[in-house]
Backbone as a ProteinNet text record, in pm:
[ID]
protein_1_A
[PRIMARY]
XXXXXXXXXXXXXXXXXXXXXXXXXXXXXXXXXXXXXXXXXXXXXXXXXXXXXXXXXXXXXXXXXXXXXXXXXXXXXXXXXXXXXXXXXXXXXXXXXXXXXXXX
[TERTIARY]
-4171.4	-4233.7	-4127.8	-4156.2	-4037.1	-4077.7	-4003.9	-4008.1	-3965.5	-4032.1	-4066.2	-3958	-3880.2	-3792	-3887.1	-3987.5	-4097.5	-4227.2	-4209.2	-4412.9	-4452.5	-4549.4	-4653	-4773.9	-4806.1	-4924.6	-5071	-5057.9	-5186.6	-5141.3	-5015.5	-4989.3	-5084.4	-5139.2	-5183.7	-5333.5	-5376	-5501.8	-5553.3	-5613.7	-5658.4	-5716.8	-5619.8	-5622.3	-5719.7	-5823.3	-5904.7	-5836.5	-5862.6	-5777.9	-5816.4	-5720.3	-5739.3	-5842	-5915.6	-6025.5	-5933.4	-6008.2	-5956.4	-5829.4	-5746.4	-5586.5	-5684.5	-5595.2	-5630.6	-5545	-5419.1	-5384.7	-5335.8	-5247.2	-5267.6	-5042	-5018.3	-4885.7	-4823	-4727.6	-4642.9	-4539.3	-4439	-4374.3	-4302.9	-4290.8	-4236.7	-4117.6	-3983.1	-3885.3	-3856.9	-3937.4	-3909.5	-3881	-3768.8	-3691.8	-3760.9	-3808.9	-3862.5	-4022.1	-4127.4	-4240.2	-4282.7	-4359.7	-4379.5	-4514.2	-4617.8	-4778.1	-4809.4	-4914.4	-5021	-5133.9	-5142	-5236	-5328.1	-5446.9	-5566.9	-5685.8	-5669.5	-5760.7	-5921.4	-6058.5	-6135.2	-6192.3	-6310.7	-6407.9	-6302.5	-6240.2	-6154.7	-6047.7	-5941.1	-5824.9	-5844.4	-5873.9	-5918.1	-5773	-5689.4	-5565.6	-5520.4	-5439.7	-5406.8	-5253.6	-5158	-5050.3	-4968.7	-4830.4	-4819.5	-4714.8	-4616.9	-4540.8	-4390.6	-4381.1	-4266.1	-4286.3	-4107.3	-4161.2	-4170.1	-4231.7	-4282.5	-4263.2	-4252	-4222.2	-4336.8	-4417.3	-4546.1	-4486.5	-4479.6	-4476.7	-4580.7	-4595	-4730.6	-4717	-4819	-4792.3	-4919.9	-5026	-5130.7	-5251.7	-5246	-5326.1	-5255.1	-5363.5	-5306.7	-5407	-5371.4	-5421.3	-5344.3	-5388.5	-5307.7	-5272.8	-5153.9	-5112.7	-5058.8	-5172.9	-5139.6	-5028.4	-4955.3	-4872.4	-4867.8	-4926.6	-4932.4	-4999.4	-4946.6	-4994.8	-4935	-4876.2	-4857.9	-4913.7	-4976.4	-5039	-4925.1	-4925	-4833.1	-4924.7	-4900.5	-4987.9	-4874.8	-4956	-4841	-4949.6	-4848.5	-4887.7	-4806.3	-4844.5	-4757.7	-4606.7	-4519.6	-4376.5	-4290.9	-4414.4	-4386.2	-4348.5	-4267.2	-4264	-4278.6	-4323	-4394.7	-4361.9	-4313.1	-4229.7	-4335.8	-4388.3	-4416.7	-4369.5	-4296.1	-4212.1	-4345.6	-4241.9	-4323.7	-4373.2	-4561.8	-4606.5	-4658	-4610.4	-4724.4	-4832.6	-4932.7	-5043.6	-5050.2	-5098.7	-5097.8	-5221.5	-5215.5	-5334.5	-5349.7	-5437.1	-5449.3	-5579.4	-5571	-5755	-5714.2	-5877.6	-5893.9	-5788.5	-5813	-5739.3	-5829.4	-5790.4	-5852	-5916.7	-5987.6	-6023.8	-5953.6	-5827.4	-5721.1	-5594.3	-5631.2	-5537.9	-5482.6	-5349.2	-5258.7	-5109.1	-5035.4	-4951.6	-4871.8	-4739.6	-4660.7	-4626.1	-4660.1	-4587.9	-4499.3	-4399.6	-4286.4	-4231.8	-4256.3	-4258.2	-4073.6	-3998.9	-3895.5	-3867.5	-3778	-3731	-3778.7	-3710.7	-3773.5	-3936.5
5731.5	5679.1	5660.1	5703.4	5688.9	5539.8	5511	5324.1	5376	5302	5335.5	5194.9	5231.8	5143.2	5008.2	5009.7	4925.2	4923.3	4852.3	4787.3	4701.1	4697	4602.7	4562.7	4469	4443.9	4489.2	4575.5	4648.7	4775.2	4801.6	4946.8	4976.7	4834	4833.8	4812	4718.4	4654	4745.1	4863	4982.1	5013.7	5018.1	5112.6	5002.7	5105.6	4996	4951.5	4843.2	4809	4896.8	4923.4	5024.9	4965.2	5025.9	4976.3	4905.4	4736.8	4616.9	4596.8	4618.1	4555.5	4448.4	4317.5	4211.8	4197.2	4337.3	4342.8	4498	4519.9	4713.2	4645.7	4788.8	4797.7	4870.6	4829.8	4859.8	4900.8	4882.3	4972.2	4926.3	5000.7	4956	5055.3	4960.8	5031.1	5037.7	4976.7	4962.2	4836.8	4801.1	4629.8	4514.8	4625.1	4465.7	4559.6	4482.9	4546.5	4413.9	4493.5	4453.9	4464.5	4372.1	4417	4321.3	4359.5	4290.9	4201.3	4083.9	4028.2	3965.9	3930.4	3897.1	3819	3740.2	3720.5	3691.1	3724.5	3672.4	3608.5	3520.3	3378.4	3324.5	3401.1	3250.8	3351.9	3276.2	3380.8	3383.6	3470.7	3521.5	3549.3	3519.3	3603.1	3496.9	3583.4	3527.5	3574.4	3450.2	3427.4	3610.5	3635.1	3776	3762.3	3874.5	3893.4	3877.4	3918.3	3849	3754.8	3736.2	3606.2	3643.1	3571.3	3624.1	3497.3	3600.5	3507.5	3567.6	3454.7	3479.2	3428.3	3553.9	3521.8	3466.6	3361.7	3350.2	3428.1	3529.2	3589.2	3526.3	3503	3439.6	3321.5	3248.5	3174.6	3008.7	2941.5	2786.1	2785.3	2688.6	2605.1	2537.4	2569	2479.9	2560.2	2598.8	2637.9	2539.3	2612.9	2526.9	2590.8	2553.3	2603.5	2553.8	2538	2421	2323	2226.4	2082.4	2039.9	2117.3	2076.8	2126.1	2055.5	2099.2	2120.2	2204.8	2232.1	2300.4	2208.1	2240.3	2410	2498.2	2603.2	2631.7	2692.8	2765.9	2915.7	2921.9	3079.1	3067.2	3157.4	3138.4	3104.8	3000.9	2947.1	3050.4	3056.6	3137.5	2997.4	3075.7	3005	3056.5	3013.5	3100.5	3027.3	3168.3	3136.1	3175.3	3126.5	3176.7	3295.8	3397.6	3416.5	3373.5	3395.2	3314.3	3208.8	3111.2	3016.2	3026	2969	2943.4	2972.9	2977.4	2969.6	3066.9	2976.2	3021.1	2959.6	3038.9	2954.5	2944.7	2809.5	2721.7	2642.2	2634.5	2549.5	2643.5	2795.5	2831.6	2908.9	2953.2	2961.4	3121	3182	3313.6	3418.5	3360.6	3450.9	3512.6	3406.8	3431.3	3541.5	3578.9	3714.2	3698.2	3762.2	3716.1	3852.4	3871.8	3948.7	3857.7	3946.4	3901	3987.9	3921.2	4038.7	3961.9	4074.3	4028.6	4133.2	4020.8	4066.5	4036.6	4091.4	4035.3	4118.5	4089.2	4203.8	4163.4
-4014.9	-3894.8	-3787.6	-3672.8	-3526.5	-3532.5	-3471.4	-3441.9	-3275.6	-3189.7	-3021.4	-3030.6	-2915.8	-2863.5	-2782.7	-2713.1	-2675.4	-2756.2	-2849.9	-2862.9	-2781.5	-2730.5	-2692.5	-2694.9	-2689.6	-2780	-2683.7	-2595.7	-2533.9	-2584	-2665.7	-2701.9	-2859.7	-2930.2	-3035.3	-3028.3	-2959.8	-2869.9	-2910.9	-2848.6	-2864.7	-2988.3	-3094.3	-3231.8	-3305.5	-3379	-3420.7	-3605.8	-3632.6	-3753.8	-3908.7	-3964.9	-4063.1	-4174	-4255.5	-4346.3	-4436.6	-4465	-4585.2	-4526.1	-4372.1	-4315.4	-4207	-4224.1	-4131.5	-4005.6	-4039.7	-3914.9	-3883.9	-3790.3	-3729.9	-3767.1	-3788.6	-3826.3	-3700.3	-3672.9	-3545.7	-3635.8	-3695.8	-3728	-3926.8	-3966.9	-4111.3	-4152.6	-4194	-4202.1	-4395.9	-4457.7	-4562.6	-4595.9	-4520.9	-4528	-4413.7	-4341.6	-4234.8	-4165.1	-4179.3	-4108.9	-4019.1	-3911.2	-3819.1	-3796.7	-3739.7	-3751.1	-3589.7	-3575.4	-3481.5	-3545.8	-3537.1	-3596.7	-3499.6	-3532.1	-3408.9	-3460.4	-3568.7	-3628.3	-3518.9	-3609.1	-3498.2	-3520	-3599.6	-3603.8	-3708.3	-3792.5	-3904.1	-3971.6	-4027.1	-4041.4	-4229.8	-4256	-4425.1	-4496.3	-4470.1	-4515.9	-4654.2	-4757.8	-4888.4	-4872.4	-4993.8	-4948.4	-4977.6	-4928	-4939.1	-4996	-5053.3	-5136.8	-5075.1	-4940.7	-4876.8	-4762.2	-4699.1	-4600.2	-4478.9	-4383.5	-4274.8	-4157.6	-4058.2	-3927.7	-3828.7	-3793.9	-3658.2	-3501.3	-3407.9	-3290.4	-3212.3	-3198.2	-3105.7	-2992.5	-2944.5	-2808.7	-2669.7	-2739.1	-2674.2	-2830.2	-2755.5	-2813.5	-2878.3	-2896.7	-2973.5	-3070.4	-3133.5	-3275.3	-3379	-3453.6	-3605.7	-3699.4	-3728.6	-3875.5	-3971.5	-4096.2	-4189.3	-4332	-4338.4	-4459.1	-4582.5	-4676.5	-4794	-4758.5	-4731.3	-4718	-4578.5	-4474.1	-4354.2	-4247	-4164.9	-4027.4	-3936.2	-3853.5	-3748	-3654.8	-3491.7	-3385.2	-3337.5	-3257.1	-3229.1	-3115.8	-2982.8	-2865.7	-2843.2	-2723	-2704.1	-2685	-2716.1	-2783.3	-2854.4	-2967.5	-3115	-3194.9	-3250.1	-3373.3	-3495.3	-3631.6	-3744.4	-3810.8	-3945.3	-4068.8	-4226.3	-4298.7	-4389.8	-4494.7	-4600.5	-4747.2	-4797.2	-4949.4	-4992.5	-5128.8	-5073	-5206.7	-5143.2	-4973.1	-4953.6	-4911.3	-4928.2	-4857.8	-4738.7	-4645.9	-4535.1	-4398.7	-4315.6	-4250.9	-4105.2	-4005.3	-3906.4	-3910.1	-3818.5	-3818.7	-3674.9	-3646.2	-3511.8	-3413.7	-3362.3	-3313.4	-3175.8	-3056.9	-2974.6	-2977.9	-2893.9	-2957.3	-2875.5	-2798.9	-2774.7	-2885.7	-2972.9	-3061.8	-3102.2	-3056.4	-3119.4	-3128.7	-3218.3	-3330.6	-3353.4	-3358.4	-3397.4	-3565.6	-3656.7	-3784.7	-3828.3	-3863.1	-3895.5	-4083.3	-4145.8	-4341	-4335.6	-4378	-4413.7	-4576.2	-4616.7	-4787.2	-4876.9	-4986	-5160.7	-5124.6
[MASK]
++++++++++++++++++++++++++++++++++++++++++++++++++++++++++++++++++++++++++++++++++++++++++++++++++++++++

């Protein structure tokens, strides 16, 4: 896969999401992938095999990680280990998210 020196997130907007992915992949190097996430009435996602860092790019609400609430807006980044829980709730319906899963 070329990896484009600019993503942006109207460069993904577009592409409609691949069948059973909760989010569209911007680029994967093997060691670090990169996705678009957008959840829309509630975020369905189960914990994943590596760890991951969420850019907020538009939107607020609450992420929850285990047993902690954390309020987040646009320019938050949010880090979830792998293997936790985690999810967003009470979030606005702008909500969109660069997640980037680094690690074994």
């Amino acid at each position: 896969m070329t990896i484009r020196t600019r993503l942006r997130v109207a460069d993904l907007a577009t592409i409609p999401l691949p069948a059973g992915r909760l989010s569209k992949l911007a680029f994967d190097t093997g060691e670090v992938e990169l996705r678009l996430y957008a959840p829309a009435a509630a975020d369905t996602q189960v914990p994943h095999d590596r760890d991951e860092l969420y850019f907020v790019v538009h939107g607020s609400g609450t992420f929850v990680r285990e047993n902690e609430r954390t309020a987040f807006a646009p320019g938050d980044v949010l880090f979830a280990a792998a293997g936790e829980a985690h999810r967003f709730v009470e979030f606005s319906s702008d909500l969109t998210l660069w997640v980037l899963f680094y690690g074994p």
